[in-house]
N, C-alpha and C positions, 0 to 999 in steps of 0.2 A: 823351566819346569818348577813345579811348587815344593820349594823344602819338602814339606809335610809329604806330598806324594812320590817324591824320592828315596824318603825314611819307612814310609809302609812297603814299598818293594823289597826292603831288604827284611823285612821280617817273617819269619815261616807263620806259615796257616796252622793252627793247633788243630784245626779239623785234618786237618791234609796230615800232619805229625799221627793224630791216633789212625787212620785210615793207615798209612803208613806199616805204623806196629803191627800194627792187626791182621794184615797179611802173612799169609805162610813163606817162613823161610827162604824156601824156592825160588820164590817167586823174586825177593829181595833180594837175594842174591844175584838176580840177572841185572839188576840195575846198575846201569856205569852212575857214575858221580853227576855229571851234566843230567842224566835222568830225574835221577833224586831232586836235584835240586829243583828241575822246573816241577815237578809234582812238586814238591815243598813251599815254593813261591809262590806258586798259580801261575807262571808262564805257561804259554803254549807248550802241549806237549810233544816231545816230537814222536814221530808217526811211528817207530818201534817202543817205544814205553806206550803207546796207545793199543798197538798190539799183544802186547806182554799182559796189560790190565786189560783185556778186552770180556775176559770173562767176571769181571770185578767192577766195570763201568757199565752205569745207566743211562744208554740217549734220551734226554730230553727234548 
């Protein structure tokens, strides 16, 4: 794997950080830690954090 694209994984998305904030409470507070993080990275989300934001997510 490439340095450089092993170093961008490990950096949160500043888009994905204010989306983040910007949620109500509630809602963040449903998030275990493994959640947050893949919302935070851009890993795949897994299928309960998909449901949690479901009213918050746009399919493209």
């Amino acid at each position: 794997m490439d340095p450089k694209t092993a170093l961008d994984k490990d950096k949160i998305i500043p888009e994905r950080m204010a989306v983040l904030r910007s949620l109500p409470t509630e809602i963040k507070q449903q998030f275990s830690g493994e959640e947050a993080r893949s919302f935070l990275y851009g890993e795949a989300l897994p299928e309960n954090l998909a449901e949690k934001l479901k009213d918050y997510l746009v399919n493209e």
